[in-house]
One Martini backbone bead per residue (centre of mass of N, CA, C, O) as a GRO file, in nm:
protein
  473
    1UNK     BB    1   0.100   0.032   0.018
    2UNK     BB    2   0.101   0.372  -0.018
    3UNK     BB    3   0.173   0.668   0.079
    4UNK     BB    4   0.106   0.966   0.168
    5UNK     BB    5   0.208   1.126  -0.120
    6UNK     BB    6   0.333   0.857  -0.245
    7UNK     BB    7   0.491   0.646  -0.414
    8UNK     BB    8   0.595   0.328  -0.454
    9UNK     BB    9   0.852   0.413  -0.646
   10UNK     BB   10   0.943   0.609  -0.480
   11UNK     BB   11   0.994   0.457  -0.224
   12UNK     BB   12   1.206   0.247  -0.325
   13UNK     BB   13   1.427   0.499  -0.446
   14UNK     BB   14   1.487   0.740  -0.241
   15UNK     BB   15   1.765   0.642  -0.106
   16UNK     BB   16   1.925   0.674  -0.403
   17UNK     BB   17   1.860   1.029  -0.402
   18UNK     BB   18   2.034   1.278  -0.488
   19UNK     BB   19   2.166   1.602  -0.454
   20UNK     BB   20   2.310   1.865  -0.615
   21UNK     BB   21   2.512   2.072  -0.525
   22UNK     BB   22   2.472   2.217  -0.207
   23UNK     BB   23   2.412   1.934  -0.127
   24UNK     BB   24   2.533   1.754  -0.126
   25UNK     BB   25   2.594   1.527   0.116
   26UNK     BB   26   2.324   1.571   0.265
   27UNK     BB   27   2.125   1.566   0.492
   28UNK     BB   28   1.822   1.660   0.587
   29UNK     BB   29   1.860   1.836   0.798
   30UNK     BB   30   2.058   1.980   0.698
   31UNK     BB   31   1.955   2.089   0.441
   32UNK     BB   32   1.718   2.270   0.615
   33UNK     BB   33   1.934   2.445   0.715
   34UNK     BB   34   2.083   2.563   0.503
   35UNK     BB   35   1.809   2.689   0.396
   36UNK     BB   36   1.692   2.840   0.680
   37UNK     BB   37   1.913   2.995   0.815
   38UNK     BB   38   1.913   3.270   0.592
   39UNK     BB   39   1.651   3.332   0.550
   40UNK     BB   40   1.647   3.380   0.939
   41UNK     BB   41   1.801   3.593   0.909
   42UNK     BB   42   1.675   3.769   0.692
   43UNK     BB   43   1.427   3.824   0.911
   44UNK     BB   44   1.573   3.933   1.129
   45UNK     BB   45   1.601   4.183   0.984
   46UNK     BB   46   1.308   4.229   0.895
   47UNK     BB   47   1.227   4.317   1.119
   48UNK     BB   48   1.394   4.538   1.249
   49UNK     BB   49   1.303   4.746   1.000
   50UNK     BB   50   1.035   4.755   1.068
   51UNK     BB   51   1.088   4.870   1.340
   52UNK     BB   52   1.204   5.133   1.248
   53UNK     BB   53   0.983   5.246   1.117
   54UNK     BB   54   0.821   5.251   1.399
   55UNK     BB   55   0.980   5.433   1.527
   56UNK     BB   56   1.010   5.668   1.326
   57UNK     BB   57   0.709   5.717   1.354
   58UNK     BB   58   0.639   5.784   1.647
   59UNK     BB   59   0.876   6.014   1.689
   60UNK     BB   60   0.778   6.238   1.515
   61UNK     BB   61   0.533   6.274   1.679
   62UNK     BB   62   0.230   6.351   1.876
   63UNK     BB   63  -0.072   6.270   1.987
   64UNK     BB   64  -0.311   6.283   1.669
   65UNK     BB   65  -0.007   6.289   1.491
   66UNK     BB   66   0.065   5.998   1.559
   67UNK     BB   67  -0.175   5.854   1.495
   68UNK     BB   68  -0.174   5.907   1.193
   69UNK     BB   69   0.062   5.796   1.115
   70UNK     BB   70   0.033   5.534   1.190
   71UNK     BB   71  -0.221   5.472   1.025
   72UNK     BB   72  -0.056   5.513   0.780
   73UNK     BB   73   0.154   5.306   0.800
   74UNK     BB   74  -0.010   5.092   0.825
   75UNK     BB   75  -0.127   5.068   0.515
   76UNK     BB   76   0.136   5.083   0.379
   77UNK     BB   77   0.205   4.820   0.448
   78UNK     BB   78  -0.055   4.686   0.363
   79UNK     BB   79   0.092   4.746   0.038
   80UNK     BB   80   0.330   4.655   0.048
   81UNK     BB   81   0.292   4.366   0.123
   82UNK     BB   82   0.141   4.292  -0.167
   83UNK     BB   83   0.350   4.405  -0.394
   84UNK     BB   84   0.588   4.193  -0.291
   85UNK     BB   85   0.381   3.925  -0.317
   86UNK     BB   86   0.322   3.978  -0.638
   87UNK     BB   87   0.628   3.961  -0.702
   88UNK     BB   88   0.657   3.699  -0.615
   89UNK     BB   89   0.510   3.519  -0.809
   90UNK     BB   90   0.738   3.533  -1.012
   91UNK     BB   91   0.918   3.385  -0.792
   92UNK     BB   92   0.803   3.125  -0.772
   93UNK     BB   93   0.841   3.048  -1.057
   94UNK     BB   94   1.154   3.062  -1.064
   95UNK     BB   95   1.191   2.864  -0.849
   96UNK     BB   96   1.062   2.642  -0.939
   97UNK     BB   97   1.217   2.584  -1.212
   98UNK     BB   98   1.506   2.566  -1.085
   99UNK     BB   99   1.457   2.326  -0.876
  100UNK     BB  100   1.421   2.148  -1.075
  101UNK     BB  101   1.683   2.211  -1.242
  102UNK     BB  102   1.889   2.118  -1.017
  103UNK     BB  103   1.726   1.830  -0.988
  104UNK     BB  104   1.823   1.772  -1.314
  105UNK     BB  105   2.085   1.905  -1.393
  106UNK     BB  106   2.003   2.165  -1.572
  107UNK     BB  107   2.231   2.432  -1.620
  108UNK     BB  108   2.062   2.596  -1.841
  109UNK     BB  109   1.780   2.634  -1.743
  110UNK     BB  110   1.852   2.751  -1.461
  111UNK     BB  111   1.966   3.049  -1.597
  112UNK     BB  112   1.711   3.121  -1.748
  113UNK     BB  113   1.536   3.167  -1.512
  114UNK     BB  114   1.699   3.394  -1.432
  115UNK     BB  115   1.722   3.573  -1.681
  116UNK     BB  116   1.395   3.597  -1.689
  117UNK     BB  117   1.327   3.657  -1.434
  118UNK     BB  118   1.420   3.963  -1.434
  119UNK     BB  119   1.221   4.070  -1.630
  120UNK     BB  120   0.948   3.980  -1.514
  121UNK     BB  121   1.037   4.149  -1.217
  122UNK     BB  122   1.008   4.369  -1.327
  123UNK     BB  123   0.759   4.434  -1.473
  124UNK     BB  124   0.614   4.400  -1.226
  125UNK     BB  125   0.707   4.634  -1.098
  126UNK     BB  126   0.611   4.813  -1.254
  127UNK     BB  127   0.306   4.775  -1.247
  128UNK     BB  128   0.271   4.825  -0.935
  129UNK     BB  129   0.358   5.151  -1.013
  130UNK     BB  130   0.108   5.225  -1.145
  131UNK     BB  131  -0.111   5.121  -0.984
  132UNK     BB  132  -0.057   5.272  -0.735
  133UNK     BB  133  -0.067   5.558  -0.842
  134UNK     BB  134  -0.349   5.534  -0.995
  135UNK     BB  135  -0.500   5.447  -0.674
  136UNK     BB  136  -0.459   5.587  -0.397
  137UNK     BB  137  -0.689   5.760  -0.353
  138UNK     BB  138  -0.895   5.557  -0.350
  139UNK     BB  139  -0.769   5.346  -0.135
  140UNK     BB  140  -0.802   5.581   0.078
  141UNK     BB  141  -1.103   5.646   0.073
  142UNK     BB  142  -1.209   5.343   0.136
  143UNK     BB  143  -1.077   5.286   0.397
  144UNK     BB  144  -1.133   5.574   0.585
  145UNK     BB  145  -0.932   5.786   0.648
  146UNK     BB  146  -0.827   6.003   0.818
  147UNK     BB  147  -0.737   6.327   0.697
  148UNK     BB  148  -0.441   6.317   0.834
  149UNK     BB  149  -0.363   6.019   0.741
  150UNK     BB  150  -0.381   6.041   0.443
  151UNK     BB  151  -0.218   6.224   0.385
  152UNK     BB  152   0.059   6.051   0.483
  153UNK     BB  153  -0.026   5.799   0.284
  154UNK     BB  154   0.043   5.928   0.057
  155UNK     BB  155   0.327   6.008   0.042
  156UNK     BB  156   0.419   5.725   0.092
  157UNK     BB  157   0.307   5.595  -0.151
  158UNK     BB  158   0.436   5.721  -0.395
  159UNK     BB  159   0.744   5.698  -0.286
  160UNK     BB  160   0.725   5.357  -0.278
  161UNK     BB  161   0.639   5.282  -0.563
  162UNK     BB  162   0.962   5.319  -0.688
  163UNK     BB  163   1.024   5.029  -0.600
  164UNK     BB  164   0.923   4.801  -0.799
  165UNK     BB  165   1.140   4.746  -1.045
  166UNK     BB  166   1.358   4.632  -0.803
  167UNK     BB  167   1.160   4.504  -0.587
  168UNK     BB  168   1.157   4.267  -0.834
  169UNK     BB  169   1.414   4.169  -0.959
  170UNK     BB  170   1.507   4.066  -0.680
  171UNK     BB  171   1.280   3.824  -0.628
  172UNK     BB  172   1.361   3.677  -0.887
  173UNK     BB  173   1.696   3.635  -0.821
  174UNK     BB  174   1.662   3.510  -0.516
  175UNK     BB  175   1.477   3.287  -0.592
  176UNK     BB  176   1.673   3.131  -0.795
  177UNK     BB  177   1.879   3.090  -0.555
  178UNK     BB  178   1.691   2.921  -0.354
  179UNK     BB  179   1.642   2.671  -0.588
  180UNK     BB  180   1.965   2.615  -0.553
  181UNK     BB  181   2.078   2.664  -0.254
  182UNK     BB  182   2.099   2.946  -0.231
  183UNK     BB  183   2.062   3.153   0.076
  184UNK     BB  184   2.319   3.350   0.126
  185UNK     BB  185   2.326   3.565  -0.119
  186UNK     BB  186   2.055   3.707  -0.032
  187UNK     BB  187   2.144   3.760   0.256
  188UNK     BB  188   2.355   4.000   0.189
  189UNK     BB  189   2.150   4.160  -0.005
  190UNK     BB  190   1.986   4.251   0.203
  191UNK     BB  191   2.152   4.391   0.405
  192UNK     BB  192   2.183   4.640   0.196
  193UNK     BB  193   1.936   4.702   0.204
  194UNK     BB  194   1.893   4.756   0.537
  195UNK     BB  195   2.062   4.921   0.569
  196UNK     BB  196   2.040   5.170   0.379
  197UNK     BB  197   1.767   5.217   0.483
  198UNK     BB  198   1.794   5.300   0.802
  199UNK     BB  199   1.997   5.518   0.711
  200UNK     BB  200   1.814   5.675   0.534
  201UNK     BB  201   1.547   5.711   0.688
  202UNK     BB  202   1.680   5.851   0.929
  203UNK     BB  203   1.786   6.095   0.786
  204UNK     BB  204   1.562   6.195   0.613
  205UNK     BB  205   1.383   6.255   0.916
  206UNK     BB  206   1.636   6.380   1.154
  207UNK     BB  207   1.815   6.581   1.044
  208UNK     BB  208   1.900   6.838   0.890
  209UNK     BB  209   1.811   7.094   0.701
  210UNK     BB  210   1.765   6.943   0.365
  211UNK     BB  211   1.828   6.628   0.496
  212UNK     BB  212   1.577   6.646   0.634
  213UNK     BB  213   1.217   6.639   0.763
  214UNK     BB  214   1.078   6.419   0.552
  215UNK     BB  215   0.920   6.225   0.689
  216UNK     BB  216   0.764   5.962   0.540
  217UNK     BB  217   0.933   6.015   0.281
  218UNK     BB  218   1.165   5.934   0.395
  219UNK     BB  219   1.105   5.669   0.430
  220UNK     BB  220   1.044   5.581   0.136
  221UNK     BB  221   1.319   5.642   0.031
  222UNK     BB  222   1.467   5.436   0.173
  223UNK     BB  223   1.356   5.208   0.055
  224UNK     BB  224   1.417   5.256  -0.214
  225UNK     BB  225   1.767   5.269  -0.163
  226UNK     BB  226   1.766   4.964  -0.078
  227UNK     BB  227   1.686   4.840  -0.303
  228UNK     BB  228   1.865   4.944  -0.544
  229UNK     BB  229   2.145   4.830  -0.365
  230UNK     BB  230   2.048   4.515  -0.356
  231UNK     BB  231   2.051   4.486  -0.653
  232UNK     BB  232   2.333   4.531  -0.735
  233UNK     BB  233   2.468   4.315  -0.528
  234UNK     BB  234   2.348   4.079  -0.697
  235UNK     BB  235   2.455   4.121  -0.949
  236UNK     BB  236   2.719   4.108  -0.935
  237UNK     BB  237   2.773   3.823  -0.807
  238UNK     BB  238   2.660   3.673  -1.044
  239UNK     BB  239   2.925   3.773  -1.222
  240UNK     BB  240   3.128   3.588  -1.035
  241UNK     BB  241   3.049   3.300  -1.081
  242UNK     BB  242   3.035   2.970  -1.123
  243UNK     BB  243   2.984   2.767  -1.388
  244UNK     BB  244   2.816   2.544  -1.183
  245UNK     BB  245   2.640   2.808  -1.137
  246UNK     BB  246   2.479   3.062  -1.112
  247UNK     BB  247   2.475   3.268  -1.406
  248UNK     BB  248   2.518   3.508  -1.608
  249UNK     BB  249   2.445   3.538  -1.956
  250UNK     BB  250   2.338   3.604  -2.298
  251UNK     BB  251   2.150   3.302  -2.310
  252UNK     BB  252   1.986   3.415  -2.031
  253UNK     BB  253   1.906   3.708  -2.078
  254UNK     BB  254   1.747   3.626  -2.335
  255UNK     BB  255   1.434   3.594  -2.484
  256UNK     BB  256   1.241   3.319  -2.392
  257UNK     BB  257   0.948   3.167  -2.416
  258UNK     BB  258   0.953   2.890  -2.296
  259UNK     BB  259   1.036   3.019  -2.003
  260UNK     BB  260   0.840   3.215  -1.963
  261UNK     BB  261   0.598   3.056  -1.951
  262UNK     BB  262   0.660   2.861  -1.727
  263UNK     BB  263   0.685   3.090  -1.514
  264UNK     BB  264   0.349   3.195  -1.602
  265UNK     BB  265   0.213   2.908  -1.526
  266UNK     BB  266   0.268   2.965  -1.236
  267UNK     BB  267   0.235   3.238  -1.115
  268UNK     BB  268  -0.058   3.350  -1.243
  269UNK     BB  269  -0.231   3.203  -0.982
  270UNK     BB  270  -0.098   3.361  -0.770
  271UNK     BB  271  -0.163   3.645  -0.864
  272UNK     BB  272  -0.485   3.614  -0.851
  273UNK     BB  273  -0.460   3.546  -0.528
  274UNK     BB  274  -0.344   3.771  -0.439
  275UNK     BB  275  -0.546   4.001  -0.544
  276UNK     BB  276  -0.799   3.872  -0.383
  277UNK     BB  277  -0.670   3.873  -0.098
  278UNK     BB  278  -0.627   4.191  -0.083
  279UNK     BB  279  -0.912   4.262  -0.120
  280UNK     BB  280  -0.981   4.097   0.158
  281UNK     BB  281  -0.753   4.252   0.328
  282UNK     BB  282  -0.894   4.532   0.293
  283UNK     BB  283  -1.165   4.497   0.391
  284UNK     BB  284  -1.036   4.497   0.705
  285UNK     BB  285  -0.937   4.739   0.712
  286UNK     BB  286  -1.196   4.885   0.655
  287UNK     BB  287  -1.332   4.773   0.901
  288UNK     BB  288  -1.110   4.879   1.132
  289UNK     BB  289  -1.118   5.174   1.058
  290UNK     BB  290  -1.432   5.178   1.152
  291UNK     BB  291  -1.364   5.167   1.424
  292UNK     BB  292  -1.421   5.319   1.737
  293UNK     BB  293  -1.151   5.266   1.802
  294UNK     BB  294  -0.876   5.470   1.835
  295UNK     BB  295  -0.622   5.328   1.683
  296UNK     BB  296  -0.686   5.052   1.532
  297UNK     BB  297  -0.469   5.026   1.309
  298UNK     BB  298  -0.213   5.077   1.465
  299UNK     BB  299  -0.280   4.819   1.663
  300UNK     BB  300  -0.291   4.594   1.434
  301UNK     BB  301   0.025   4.631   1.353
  302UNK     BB  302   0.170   4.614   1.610
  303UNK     BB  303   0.089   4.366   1.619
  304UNK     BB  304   0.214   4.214   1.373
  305UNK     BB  305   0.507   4.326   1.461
  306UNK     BB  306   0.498   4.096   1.679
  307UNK     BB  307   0.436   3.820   1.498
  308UNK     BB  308   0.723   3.844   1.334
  309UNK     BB  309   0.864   3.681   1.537
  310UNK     BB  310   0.741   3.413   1.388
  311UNK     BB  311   0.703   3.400   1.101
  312UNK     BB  312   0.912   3.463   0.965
  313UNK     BB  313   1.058   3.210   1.021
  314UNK     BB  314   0.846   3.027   0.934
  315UNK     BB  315   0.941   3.174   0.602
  316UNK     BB  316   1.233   3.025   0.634
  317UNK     BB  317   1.115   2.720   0.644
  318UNK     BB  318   0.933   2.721   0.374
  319UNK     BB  319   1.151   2.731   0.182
  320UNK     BB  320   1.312   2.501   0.235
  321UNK     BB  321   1.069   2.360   0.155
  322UNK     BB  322   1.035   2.468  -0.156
  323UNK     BB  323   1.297   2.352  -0.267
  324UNK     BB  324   1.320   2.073  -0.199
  325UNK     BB  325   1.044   1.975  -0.348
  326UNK     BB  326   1.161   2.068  -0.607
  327UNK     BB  327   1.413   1.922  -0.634
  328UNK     BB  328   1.321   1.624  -0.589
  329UNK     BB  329   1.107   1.625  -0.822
  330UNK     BB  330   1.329   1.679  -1.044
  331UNK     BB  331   1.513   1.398  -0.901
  332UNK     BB  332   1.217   1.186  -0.906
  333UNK     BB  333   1.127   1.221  -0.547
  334UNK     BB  334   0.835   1.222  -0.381
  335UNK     BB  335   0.936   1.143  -0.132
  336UNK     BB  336   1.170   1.310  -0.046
  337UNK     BB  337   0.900   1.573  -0.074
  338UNK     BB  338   0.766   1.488   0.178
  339UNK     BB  339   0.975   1.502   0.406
  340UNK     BB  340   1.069   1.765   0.377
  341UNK     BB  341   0.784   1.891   0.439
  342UNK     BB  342   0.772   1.742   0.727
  343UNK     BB  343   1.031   1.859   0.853
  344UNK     BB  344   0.903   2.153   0.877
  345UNK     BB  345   0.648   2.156   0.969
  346UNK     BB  346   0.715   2.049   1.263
  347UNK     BB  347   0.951   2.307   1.313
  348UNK     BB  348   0.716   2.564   1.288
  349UNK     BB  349   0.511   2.454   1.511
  350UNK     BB  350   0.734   2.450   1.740
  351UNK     BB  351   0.833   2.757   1.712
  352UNK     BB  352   0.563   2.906   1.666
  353UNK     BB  353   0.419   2.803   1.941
  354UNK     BB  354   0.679   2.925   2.141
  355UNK     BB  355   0.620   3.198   2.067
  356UNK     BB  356   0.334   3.234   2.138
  357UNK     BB  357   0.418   3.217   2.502
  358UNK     BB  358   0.579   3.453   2.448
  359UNK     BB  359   0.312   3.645   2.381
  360UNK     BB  360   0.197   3.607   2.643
  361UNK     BB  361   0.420   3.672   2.890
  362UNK     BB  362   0.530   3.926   2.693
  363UNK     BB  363   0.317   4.153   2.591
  364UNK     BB  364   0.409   4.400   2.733
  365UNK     BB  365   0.672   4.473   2.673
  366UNK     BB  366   0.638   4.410   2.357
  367UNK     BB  367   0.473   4.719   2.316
  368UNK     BB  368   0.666   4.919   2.484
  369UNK     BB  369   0.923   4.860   2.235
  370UNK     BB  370   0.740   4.935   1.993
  371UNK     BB  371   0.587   5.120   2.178
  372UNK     BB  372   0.653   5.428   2.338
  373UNK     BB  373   0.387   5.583   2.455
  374UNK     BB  374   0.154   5.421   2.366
  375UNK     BB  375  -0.136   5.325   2.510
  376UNK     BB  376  -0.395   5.316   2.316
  377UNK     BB  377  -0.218   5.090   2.110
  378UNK     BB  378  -0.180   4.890   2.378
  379UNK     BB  379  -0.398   4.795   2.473
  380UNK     BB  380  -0.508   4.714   2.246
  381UNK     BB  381  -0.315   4.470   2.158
  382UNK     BB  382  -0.275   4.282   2.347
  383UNK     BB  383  -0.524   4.087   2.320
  384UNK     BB  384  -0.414   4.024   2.005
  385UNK     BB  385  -0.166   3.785   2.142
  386UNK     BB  386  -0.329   3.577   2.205
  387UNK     BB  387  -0.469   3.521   1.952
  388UNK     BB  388  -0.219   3.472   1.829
  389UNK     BB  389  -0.093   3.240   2.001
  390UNK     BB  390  -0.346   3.036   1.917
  391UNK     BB  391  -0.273   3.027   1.607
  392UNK     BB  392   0.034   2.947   1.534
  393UNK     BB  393   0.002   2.661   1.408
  394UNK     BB  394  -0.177   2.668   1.206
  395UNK     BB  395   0.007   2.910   1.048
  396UNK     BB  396   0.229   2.704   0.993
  397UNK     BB  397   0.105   2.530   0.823
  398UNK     BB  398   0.030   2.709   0.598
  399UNK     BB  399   0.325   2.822   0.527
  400UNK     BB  400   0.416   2.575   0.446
  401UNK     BB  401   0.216   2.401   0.291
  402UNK     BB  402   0.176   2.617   0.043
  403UNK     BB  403   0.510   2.674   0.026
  404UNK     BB  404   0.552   2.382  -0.107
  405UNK     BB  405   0.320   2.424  -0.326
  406UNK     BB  406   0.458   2.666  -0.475
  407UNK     BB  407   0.758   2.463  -0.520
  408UNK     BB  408   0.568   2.262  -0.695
  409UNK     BB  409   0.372   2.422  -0.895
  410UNK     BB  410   0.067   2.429  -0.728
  411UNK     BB  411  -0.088   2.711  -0.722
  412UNK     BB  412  -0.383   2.645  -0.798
  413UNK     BB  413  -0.433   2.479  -0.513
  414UNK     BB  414  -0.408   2.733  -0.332
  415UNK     BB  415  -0.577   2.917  -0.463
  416UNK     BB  416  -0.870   2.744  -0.478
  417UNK     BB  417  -0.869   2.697  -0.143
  418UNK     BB  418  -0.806   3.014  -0.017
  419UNK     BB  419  -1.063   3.140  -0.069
  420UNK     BB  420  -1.322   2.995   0.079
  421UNK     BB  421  -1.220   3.098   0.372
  422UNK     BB  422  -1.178   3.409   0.320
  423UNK     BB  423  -1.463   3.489   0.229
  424UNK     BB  424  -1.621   3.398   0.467
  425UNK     BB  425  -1.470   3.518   0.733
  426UNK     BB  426  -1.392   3.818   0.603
  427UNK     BB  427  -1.632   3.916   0.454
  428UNK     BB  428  -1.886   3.790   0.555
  429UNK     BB  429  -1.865   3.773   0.877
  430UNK     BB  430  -1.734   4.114   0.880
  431UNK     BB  431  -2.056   4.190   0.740
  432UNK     BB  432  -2.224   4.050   0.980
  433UNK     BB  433  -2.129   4.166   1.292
  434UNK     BB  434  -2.292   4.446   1.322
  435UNK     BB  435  -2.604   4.277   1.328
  436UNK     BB  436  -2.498   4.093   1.607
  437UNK     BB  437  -2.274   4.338   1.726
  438UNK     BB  438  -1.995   4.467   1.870
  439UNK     BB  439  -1.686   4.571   1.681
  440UNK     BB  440  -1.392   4.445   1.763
  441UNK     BB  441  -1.057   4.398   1.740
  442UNK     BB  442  -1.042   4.115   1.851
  443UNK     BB  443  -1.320   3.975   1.692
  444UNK     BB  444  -1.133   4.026   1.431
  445UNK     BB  445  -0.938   3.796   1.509
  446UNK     BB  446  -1.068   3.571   1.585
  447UNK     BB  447  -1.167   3.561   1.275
  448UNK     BB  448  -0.867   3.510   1.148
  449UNK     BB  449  -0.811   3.248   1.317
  450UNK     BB  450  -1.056   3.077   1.186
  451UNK     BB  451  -0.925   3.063   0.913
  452UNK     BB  452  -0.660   2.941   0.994
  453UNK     BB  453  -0.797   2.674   1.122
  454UNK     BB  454  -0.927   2.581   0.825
  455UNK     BB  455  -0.676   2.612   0.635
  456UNK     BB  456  -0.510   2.373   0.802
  457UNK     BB  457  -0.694   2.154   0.741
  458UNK     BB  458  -0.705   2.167   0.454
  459UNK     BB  459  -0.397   2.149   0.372
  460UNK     BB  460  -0.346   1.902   0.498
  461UNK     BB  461  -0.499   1.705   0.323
  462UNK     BB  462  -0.361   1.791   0.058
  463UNK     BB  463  -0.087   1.668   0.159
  464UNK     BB  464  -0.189   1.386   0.184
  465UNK     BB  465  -0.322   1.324  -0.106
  466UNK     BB  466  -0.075   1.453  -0.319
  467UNK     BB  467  -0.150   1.603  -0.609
  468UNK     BB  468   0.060   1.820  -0.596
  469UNK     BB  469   0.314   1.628  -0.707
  470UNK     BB  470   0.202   1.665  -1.012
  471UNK     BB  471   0.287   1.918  -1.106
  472UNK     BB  472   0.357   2.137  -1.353
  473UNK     BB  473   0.663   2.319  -1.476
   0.00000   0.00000   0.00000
């Protein structure tokens, strides 16, 4: 009888399976290790950064202006967040197809992949600074900010759009390094990301006039600066690489169609996936925005930005989770595709179940930390790390379980599956609950962990059932 989600040829043959390149000779615990490590230290820096914007945007002002401040920059959060997450679609494709390409050792295919993600990975990124530029007014309008809080994320939001083309390209660049088994090199490009974002955002916040002083459009032109100065750190060092790991060629470069589609046939469901994710969030944000408790949107990003130190590592072991199963399905290994998987899933439900005990014994500190001085924003956070707490473990089985089966190619049915539990209780209960009760910011985390305890349940399933297994790239 055949194991779930494996065959039975799998499974005779798994034992036999090598991986080349970077893992070569590495047990499958190491292999996880070698792939989660940097980009773990990679996003220990990314909140970091996180934590250094809302530190500079909190003290620029006091008052109902640091309240308004706060709340733009909740929503520029999560439109940059979208907007990356876009981006990354393109990086999807890019990523499944190089590990497939280094699982059956095709080093000619997986460098096309690395040079055609550059391509596609700015155009999306150009597609969404259009996008943005063209929609800011409605956006802000539709979600409800208050008058003071509007001027600030229009101007926030005008200046963080045009890093599109260059952190398109650089997500497209690093992902095709992360399915090649290379985690390291990306993990230094961010570095130059983070460093010259904080110290450009300080810098034009802080600074004496006319090099300082300009408020939010200077935390947005720092990472603007960051993503540029990150973009050209990797495009040099793949220009020094070994001939026979990733690197720039003539024939890498050249526009091919036959690589275009492949990529463009992971990423594309993907694609429509975030943004009517984004839509979906979208809509609980201007739920947040119209709640009666003052400084609700900023509370709801404080807590996120507390739950950032969870989840933030448990995508950086989805990574290893996705080029694993990525390689190991290109080297023919259905087996070993799912070994990986669950070594990974196993590893984030551990780490981030435990960090959410931490965010029970230490929600005061944690909130005085990240925001010192806000009591109004403190207060409602507070209650929303328990519930945050308490939904880890389901949180971890999504990050693991989807972004493994979107580094297999199976964007579909991530796509597919991801819709019904977020349209019902994001849209469907979000637009119900103001009918039968009074809405709090609490109530409406309440029903997020709700979807997020669906949707594991439910991808657990799709994980043991197999199909992911099947898809092409």
């Amino acid at each position: 009888m055949s194991k779930p989600g494996a065959s039975v040829e799998a499974s005779q043959r798994a034992a036999e399976v090598r991986l080349g390149g970077r893992m070569a000779g590495l047990s499958l615990p190491r292999q996880v290790l070698a792939l989660a490590l940097w980009p773990l230290l990679e996003q220990v820096l990314a909140f970091f950064v996180g934590l250094t914007d809302l530190l500079i945007s909190g003290r620029m002002a006091e008052g109902a202006e640091r309240v308004a401040i706060l709340d733009a920059m909740g929503l520029g959060g999560y439109v940059g967040w979208f907007f990356n997450i876009l981006q990354g679609a393109v990086a999807t494709g890019v990523m499944a197809l190089v590990s497939r390409a280094v699982g059956g050792r095709d080093t000619a295919l997986a460098n096309r992949g690395l040079g055609q993600g550059l391509w596609l990975g700015a155009a999306a990124g150009l597609g969404s600074l259009v996008l943005l530029q063209s929609g800011i007014s409605l956006l802000i309008g539709w979600i409800g900010l208050s008058p003071a809080a509007a001027v600030q994320a229009d101007a926030y939001l005008r200046t963080l759009a045009i890093a599109g083309p260059f952190s398109g390209a650089m997500f497209a660049v690093t992902a095709a390094l992360r399915g090649s088994g290379d985690t390291r090199t990306p993990f230094l490009a961010m570095i130059v990301v983070n460093v010259v974002n904080m110290a450009l955002s300080w810098m034009l916040v802080f600074a004496p006039a006319p090099l300082g002083g300009h408020g939010v459009t200077g935390i947005a032109a720092g990472t603007v600066g960051g993503w540029i100065a990150g973009l050209l750190t990797v495009v040099l060092l793949l220009g020094h690489g070994k001939k026979d790991r990733l690197h720039w060629s003539r024939a890498s470069l050249r526009p091919h169609g036959d690589t275009l589609r492949r990529i463009v046939r992971v990423g594309a469901p993907q694609s429509l996936e975030i943004a009517c994710m984004w839509l979906i969030h979208a809509y609980g944000i201007r739920v947040i925005a119209g709640l009666k408790d003052e400084g609700a949107l900023g509370a709801h990003i404080l807590a996120i930005r507390v739950e950032s130190m969870s989840f933030l590592p448990g995508f950086a072991i989805a990574t290893a989770a996705a080029a694993l199963a990525g390689q190991y399905l290109g080297a023919g290994s259905r087996e070993m595709a799912v070994k990986a998987v669950r070594l990974c899933w196993k590893t984030a439900v551990l780490l981030m179940t435990t960090m959410g005990v931490f965010f029970v014994l230490g929600r005061d500190w944690l909130i005085g930390w990240m925001a010192p001085g806000s009591e109004l924003h403190a207060t409602l956070a507070a209650p929303l790390l328990v519930v945050c707490a308490l939904t880890q473990p389901f949180f971890a089985t999504c990050i693991t379980l989807k972004t493994s089966m979107r580094g297999a190619g199976a964007t579909h049915i991530v796509m597919r599956w991801s819709f019904g539990s977020m349209l019902f209780y994001r849209v469907f209960v979000l637009w119900m609950m103001p009918h039968f009760m009074e809405v709090t910011l609490t109530a409406v985390w309440i029903v997020l962990g709700l979807d997020l305890f669906t949707q594991a349940l439910i991808f657990a399933r799709l994980h043991f059932r197999g199909k992911w297994l099947d898809a092409r790239v």
